[in-house]
C-alpha positions as CSV (number, residue, x, y, z in Angstrom):
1,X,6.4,-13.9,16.5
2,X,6.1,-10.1,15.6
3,X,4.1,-8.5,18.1
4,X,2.6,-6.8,15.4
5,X,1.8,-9.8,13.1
6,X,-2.1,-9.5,13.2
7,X,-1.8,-6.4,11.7
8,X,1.4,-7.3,9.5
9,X,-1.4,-9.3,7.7
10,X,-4.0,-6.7,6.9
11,X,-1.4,-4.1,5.8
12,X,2.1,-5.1,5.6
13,X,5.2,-3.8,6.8
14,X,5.0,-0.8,5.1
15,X,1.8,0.3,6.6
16,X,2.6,-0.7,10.1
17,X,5.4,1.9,9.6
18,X,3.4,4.3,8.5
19,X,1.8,3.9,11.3
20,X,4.9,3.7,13.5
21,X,5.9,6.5,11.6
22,X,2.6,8.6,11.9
23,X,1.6,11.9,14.3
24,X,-1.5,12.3,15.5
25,X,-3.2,15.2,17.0
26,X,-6.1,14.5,19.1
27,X,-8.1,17.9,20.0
28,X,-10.3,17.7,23.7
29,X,-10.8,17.5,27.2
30,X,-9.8,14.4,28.9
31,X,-12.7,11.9,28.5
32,X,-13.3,8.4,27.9
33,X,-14.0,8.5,24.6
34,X,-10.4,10.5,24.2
35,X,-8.7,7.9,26.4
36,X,-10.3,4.9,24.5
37,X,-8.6,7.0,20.9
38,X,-5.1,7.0,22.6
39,X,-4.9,3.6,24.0
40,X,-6.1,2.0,20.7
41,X,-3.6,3.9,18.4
42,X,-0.8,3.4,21.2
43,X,-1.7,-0.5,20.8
44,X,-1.6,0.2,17.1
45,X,1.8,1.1,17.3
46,X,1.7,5.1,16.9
47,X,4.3,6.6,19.7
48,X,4.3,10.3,18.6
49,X,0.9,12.3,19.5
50,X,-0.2,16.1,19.9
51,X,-3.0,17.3,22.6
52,X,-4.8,20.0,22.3
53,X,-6.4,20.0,25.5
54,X,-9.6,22.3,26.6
55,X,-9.9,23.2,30.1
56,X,-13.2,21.4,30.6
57,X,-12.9,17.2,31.5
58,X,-14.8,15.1,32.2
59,X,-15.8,13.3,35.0
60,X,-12.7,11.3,36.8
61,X,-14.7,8.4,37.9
62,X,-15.6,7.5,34.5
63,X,-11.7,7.5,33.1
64,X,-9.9,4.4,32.9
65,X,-6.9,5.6,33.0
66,X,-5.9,7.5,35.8
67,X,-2.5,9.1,34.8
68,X,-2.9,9.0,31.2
69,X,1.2,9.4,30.1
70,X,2.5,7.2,32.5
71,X,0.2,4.4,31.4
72,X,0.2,4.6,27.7
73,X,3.8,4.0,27.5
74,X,3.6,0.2,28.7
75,X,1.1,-0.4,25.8
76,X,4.1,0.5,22.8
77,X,7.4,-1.0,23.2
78,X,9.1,2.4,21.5
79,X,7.2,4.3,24.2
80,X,4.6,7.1,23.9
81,X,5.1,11.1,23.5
82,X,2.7,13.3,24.1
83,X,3.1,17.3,23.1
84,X,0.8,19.0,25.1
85,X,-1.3,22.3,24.0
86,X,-4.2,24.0,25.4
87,X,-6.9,25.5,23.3
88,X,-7.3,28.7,25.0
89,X,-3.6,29.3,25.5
90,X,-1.9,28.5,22.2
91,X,-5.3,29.7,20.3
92,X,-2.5,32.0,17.8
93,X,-0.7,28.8,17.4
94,X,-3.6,27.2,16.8
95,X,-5.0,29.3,14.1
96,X,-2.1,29.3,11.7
97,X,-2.0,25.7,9.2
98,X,1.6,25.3,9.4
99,X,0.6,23.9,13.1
100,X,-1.8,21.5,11.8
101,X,-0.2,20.4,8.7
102,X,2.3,18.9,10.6
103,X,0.4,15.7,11.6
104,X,-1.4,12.7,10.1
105,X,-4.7,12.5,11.1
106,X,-6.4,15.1,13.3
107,X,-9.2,13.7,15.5
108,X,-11.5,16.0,17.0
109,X,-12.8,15.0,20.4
110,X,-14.1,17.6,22.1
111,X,-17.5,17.9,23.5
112,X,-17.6,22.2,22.5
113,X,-17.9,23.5,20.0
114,X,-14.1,24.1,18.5
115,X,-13.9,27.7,17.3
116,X,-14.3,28.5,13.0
117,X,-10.6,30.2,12.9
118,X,-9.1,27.0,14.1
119,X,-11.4,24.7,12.0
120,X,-10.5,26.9,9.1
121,X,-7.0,26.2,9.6
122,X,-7.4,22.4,9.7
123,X,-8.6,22.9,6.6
124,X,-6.2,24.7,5.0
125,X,-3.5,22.2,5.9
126,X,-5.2,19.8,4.0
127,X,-4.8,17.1,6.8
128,X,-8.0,14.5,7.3
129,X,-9.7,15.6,10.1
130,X,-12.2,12.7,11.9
131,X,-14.8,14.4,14.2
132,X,-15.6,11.9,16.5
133,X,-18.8,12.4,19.6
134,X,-20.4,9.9,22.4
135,X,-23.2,10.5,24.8
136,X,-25.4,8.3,26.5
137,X,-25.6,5.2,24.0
138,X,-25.5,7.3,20.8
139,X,-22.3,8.6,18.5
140,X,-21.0,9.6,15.5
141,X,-17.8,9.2,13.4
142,X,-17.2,11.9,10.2
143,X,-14.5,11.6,7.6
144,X,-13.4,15.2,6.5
145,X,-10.7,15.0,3.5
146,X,-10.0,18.4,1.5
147,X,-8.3,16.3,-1.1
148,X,-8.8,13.3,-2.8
149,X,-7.5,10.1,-0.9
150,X,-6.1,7.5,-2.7
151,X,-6.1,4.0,-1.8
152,X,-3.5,1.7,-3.0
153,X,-5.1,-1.6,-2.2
154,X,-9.0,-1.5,-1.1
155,X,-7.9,-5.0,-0.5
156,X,-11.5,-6.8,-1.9
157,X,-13.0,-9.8,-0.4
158,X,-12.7,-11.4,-4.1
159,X,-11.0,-10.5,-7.3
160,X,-11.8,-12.2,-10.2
161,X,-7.9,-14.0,-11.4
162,X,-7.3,-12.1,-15.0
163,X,-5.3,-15.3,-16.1
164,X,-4.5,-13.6,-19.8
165,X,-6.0,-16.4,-22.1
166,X,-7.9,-14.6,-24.6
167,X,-4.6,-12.4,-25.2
168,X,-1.4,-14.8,-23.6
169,X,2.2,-13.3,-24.4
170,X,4.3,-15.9,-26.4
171,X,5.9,-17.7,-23.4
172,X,2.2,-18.3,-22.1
173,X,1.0,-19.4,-25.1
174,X,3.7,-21.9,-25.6
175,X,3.9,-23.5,-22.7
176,X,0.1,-24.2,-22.8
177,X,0.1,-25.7,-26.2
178,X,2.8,-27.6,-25.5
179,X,0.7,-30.4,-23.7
180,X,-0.6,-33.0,-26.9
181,X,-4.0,-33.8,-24.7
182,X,-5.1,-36.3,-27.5
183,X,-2.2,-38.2,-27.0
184,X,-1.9,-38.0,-23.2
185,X,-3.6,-41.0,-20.8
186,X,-6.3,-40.1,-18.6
187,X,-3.8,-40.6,-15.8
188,X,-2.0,-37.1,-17.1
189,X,-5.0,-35.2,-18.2
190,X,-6.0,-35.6,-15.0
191,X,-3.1,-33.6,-13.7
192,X,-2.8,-30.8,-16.0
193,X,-4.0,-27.6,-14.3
194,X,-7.4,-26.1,-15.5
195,X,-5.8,-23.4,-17.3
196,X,-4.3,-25.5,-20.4
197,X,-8.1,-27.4,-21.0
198,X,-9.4,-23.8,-21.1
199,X,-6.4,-22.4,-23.5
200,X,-7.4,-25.7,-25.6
201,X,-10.8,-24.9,-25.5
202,X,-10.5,-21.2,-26.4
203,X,-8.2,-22.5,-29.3
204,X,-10.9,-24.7,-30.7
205,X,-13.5,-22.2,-30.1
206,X,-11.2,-19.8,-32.7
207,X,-11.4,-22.2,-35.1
208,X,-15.1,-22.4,-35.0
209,X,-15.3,-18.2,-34.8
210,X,-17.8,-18.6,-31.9
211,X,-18.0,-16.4,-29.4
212,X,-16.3,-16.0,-26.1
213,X,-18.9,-16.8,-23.6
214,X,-19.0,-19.3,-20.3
215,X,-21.8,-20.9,-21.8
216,X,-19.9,-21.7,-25.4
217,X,-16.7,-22.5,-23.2
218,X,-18.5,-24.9,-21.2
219,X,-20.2,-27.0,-24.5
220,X,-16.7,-26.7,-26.1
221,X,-15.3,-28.7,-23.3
222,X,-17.7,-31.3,-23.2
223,X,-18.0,-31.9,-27.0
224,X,-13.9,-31.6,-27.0
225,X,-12.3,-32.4,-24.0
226,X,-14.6,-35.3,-23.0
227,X,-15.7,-36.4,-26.8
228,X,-12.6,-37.0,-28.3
229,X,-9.3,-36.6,-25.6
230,X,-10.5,-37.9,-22.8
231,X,-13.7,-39.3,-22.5
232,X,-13.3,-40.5,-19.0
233,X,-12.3,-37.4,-17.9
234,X,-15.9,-36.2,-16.9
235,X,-15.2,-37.0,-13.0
236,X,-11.5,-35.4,-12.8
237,X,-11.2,-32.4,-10.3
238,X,-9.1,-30.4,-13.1
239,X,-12.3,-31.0,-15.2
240,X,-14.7,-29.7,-12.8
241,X,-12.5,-26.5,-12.0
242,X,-12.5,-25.9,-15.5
243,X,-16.2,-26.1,-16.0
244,X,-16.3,-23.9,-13.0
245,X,-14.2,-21.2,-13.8
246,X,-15.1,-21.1,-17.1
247,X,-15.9,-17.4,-16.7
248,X,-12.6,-16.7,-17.0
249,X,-11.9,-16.9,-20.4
250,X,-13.5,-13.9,-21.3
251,X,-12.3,-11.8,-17.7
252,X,-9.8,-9.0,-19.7
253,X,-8.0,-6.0,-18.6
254,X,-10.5,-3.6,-20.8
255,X,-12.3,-2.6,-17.6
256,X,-9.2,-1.8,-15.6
257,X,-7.2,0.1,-18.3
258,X,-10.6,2.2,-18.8
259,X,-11.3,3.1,-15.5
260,X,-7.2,3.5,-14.1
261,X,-7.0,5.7,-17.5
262,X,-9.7,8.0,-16.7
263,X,-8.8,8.0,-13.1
264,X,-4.9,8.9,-14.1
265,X,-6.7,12.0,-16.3
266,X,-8.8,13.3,-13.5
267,X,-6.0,13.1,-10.9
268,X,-3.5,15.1,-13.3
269,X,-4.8,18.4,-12.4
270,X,-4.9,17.9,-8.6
271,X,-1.7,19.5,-6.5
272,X,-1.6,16.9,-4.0
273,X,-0.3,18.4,-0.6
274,X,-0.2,14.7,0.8
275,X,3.3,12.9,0.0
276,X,1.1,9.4,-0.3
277,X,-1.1,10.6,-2.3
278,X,1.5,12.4,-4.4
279,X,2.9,9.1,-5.4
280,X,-0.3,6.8,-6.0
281,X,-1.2,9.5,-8.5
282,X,2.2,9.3,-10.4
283,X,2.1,5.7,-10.2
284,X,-1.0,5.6,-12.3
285,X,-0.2,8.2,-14.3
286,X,2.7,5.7,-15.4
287,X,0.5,3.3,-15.5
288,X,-1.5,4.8,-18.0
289,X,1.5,5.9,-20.1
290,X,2.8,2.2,-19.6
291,X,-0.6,1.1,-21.3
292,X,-0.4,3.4,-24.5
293,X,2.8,1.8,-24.9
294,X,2.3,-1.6,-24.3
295,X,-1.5,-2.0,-25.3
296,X,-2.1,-4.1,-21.7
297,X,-1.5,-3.9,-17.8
298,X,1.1,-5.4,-15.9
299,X,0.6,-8.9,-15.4
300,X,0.8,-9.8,-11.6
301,X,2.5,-12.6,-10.1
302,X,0.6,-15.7,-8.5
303,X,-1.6,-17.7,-9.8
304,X,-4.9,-19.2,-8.1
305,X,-4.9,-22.6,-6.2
306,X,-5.6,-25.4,-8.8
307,X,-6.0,-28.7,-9.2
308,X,-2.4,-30.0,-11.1
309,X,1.2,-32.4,-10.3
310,X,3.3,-29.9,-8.4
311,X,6.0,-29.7,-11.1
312,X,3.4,-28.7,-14.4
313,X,1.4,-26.1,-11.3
314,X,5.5,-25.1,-11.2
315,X,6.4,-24.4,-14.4
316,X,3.3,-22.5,-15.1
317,X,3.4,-20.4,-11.8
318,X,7.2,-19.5,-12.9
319,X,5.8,-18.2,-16.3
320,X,3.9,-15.8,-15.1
321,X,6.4,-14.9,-12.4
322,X,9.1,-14.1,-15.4
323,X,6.2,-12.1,-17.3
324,X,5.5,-10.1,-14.1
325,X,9.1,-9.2,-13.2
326,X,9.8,-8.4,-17.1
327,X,6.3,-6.0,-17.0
328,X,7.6,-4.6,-13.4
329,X,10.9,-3.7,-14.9
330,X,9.4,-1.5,-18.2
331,X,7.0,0.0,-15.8
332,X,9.7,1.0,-13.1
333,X,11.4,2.4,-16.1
334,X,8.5,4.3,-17.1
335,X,8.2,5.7,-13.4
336,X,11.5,6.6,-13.2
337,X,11.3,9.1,-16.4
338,X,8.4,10.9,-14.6
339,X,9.3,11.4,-11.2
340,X,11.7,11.2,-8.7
341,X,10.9,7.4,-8.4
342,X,14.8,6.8,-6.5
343,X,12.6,8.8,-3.7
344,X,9.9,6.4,-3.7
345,X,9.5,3.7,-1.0
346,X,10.5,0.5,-3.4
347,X,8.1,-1.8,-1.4
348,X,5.4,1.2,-2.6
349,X,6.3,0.8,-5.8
350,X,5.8,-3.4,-5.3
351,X,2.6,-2.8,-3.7
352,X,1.1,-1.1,-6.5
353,X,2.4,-3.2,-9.1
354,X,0.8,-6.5,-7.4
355,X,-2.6,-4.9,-6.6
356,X,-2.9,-2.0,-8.9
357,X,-6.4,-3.7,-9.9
358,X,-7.5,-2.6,-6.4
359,X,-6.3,1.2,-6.5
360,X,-9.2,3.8,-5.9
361,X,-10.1,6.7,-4.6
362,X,-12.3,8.9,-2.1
363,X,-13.4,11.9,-2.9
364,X,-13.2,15.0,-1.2
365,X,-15.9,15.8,1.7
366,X,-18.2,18.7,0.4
367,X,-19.2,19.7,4.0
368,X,-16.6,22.2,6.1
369,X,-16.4,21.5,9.2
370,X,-17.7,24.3,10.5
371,X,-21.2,23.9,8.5
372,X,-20.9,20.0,10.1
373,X,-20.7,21.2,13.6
374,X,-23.6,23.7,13.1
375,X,-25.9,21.7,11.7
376,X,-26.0,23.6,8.4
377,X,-25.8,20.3,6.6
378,X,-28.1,18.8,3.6
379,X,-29.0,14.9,4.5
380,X,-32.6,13.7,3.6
381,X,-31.9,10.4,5.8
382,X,-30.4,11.8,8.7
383,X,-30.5,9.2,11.7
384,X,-31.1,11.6,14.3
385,X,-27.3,13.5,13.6
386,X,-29.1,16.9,13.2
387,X,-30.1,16.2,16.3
388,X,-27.6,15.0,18.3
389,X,-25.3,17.6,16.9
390,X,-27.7,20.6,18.6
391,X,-27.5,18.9,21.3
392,X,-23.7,18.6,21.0
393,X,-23.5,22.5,21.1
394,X,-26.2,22.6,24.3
395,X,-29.5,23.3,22.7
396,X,-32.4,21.3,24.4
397,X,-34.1,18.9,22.0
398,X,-38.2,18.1,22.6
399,X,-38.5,15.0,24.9
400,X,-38.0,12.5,22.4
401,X,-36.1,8.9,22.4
402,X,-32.7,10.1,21.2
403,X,-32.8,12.8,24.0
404,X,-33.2,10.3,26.6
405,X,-30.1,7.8,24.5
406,X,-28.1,11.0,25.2
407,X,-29.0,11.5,28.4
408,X,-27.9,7.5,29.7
409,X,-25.2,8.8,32.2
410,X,-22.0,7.3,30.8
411,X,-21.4,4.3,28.7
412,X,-17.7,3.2,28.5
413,X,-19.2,0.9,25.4
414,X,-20.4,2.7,23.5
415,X,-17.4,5.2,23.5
416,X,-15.1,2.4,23.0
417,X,-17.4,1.5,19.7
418,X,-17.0,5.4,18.6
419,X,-13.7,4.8,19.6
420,X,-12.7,2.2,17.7
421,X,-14.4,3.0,14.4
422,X,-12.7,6.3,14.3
423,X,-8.9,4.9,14.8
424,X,-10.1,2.2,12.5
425,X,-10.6,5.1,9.9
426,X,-7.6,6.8,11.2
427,X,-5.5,3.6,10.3
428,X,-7.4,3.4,7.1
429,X,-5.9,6.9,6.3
430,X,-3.0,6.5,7.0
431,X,-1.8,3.3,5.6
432,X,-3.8,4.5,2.1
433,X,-5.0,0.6,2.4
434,X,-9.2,-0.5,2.7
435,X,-11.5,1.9,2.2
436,X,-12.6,4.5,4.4
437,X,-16.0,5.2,5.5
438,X,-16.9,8.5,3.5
439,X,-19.0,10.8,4.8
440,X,-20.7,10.0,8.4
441,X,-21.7,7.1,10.8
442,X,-24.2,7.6,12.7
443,X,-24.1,5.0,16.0
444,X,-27.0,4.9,18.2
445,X,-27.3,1.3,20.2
446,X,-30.9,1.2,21.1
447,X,-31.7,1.3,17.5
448,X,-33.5,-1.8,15.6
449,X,-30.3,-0.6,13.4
450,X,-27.3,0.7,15.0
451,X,-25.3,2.1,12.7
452,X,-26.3,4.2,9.9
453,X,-24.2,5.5,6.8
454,X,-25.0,9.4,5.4
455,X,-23.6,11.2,2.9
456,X,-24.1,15.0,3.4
């Protein structure tokens, strides 16, 4: 077993390499809440890492680690690397963008305040930049982008199957009409997947010029399917499924051509500094060309679980297998007259043809970071961050509740919660897979509700 296959799961092999693959920067004093960020991207599988260190630490007692290279490395078999800087020392390194453009992610640790110049030049390099803050039981977690991030897959807990039967592609068509149900014994209909009663149905319903609706679909197959071919059908699982998913006979591609089409025309404009991004956005910008040419997506290969004989579920699986290689091959063409698609990771270009239904993208942050870490921020619904970030920067807050959450002398838990949600958003960024959390979270453990969402 791959000692990675947990996460081979969630993002595949090409996002573990980019993960293997990535550089991080990690900008703080040695604290807990810094240690807890490099062990979990070390057990991630990240090797190469930048420090910029600041000469205050934290408390030794409350480390884990007690020698924090020498006990990384056991935790990734290709090793761990740390580059070393300190803030104060390399601080006209620091302020030029070439230094920062040079890594993945930049997470910001520190308890002080980090100076404008440098936060300006984070910026400028158009890297994501993840704030990140614990003290007592309360935290937060903020997701700066300067550019739009692009997700490839937002990998969705459920996506409707678009199946193709209002609008099936001669092969399709032919194979489902191939299947005489009137003369077929109930033994047979019984094994026919749900997808040929629905084609049947839809074909019926064409003939009667009613409308596509679950509802007509549904009376069509009882008045059809059980009145005249098979009226002891009524109990067969292939029967139920197709009562069930009935819905899908009117699920097209309309929606997903409209929105990938607007989204291809927005994107068209933007100079994308990130390489990942670069190619997301010229994959749907030959998508959308692909769809003024052929009037329809891609279809994707695999079909749902069904109720069918092996050898018909087969046959039908292997027609829309030969449908999406044949759609994969005009759209790599496509690709290949826009861009340097020989350059492209191929698997990439797989990715996005198999789940271009879940591409999306996060807009830019509006806040700098500088206005973040001053306070000079506009959220209604706030959570206590205003405050927690004055008190972040040393300014005494009234006696209240939060002061006294920030004020609990160290909790390893909740900085290994901060922790954790920001190299969860790290991985997120990288990989170009789920989608991030935009904006900020807001953690405070003694709340009725923990963990609050703002946009600002």
């Amino acid at each position: 077993m791959n000692r990675y296959d947990r996460q081979l799961r969630l993002w595949g092999s090409e996002g573990q390499k980019l993960i293997s693959e990535s550089h991080i920067c990690l900008v703080g004093p040695e604290t807990m809440l810094l240690q807890e960020c490099f062990k979990n991207l070390a057990l991630l599988g990240t090797s190469k890492f930048s420090w910029v260190r600041s000469n205050t630490d934290g408390p030794r007692e409350d480390l884990f680690y007690s020698d924090l290279d020498t006990e990384l490395s056991p935790l990734n078999p290709a090793g761990v690397e740390i580059s070393k800087f300190w803030l104060v020392d390399s601080s006209k390194k620091l302020h030029e963008c070439q230094f920062w453009a040079q890594f993945s992610v930049i997470m910001i640790v520190s308890e002080h305040r980090v100076s404008s110049a440098i936060l300006h030049s984070m910026e400028q390099s158009r890297v994501p930049v993840i704030p990140l803050f614990s003290s007592g039981v309360c935290g937060y977690v903020y997701i700066r982008t300067t550019e739009p991030h692009l997700i490839i897959d937002t990998h969705p807990d459920y996506q409707v199957p678009l199946l193709h039967l209002g609008n099936p592609w001669p092969e399709l068509s032919q194979f489902l009409s191939k299947f005489k149900l009137m003369y077929t014994s109930a033994l047979n209909c019984a094994q026919l997947p749900y997808v040929v009663l629905l084609y049947n149905a839809l074909q019926r319903m064409k003939m009667e010029d009613l409308d596509v609706t679950t509802k007509n679909v549904r009376e069509t197959l009882e008045k059809w399917y059980l009145g005249e071919d098979n009226p002891d059908g009524a109990f067969d699982l292939n029967y139920d499924e197709a009562v069930r998913f009935a819905h899908l006979c009117s699920v097209t591609d309309a929606d997903t051509k409209t929105r990938l089409c607007k989204l291809a025309r927005e994107l068209r404009p933007v100079n994308f500094t990130n390489s990942y991004n670069r190619d997301i956005s010229t994959m749907i910008s030959a998508l959308d060309d692909y769809v003024a040419i052929y009037f329809s997506v891609m279809v994707t290969p695999g079909l749902p679980d069904m109720e069918s004989s092996n050898a018909i579920y087969r046959a039908l699986e292997s027609v829309y297998l030969a449908k999406a290689r044949s759609d994969g091959q005009n759209y790599r063409r496509i690709l290949d007259e826009k861009s340097s698609y020989a350059q492209m990771d191929p698997s990439r270009v797989d990715n996005f043809c198999q789940n271009f239904r879940n591409v999306d993208r996060m807009h830019p942050s509006v806040t700098t970071l500088a206005d973040f870490f001053d306070g000079a921020i506009d959220c209604s619904c706030d959570a206590g961050l205003l405050d927690i970030l004055k008190w972040q920067v040393g300014n005494n807050l009234h006696p209240t509740k939060l002061e006294r959450d920030l004020n609990i002398p160290a909790s390893y838990p909740t900085a290994s919660f901060i922790a954790g949600l920001a190299c969860q958003e790290a991985v997120k960024l990288i990989t170009h897979q789920y989608t991030p959390v935009h904006n900020v979270t807001v953690y405070n453990s003694n709340s009725a509700s923990p963990t609050t969402n703002i946009t600002i």
